[in-house]
C-alpha positions as CSV (number, residue, x, y, z in Angstrom):
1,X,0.0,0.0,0.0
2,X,1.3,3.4,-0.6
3,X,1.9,6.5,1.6
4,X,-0.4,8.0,-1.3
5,X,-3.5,6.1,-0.8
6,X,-2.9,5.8,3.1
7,X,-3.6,9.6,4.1
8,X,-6.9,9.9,3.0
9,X,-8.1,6.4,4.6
10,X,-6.6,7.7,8.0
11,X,-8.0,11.2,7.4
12,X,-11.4,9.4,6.9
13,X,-10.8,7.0,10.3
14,X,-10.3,10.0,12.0
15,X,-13.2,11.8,11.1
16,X,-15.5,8.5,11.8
17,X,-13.6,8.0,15.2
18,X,-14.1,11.8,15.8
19,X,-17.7,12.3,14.5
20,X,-19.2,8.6,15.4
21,X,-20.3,9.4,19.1
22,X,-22.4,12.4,18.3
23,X,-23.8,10.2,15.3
24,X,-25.3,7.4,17.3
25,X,-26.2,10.0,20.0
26,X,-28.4,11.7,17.6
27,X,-30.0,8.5,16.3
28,X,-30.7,7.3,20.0
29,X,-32.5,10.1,20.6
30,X,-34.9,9.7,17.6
31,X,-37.9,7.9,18.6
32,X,-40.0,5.6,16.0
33,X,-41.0,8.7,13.8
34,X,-37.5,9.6,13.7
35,X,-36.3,6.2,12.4
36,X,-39.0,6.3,10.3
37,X,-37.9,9.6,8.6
38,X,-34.7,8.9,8.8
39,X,-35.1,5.5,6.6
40,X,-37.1,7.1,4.1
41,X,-35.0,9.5,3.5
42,X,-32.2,7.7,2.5
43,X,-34.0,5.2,0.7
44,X,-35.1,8.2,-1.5
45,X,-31.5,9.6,-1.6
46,X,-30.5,5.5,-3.0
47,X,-33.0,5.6,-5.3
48,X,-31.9,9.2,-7.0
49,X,-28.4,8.0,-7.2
50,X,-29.7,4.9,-8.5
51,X,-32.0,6.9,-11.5
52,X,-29.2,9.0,-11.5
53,X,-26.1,6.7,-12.5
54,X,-28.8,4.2,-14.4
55,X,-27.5,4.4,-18.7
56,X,-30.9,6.3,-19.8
57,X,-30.8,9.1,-17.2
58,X,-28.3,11.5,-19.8
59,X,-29.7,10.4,-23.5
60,X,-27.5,12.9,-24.1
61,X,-23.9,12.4,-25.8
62,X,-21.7,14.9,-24.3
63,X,-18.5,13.8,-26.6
64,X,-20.8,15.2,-29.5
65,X,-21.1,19.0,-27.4
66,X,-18.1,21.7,-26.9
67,X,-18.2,25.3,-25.7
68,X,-18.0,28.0,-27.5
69,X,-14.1,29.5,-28.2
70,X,-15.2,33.6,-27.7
71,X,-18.4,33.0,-25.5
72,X,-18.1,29.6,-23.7
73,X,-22.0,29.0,-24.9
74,X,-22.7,24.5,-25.1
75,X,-22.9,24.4,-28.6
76,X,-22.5,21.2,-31.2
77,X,-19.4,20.0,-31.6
78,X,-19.3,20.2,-35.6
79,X,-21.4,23.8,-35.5
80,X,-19.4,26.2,-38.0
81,X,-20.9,29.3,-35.9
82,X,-22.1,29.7,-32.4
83,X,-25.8,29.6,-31.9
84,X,-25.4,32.2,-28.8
85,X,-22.6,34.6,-29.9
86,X,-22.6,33.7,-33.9
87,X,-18.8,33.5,-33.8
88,X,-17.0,31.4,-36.4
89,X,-15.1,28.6,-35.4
């Protein structure tokens, strides 16, 4: 293992060791609504990560888009002029 891939793993130890007591003393004090909440929420939260990273979410190619050279504008990647700015490329 390297010293390069090390530092970040006991950066994030750290932060768990450090944050992990307040953690479960917040979800102790949650009663059965809480949980509730709680669960939902993140099963929501999985499920737009889910829809999010899924092949159909972005039907759009973005290898086939560039930006603009004078205005930065999105524009088609084999567009002679600039739909926003009507520069020439």
């Amino acid at each position: 293992m390297s010293s390069q891939s090390l530092g970040p793993k006991l950066i994030a130890i750290g932060f768990a060791i450090l944050v992990a007591p307040y953690l479960i003393a917040f979800y102790l004090s949650l009663g059965p609504v809480g949980w509730t909440v709680a669960g939902v929420s993140i099963i929501l939260i999985g499920i737009a990560v889910s829809l999010r990273e899924s092949p159909g979410y972005d039907d759009v190619d973005r290898l086939e888009r560039t930006n603009c050279d004078a205005c930065g504008s999105r524009i088609d990647a084999d567009a002679d002029t600039c739909d926003y700015c009507g520069a020439v490329r």
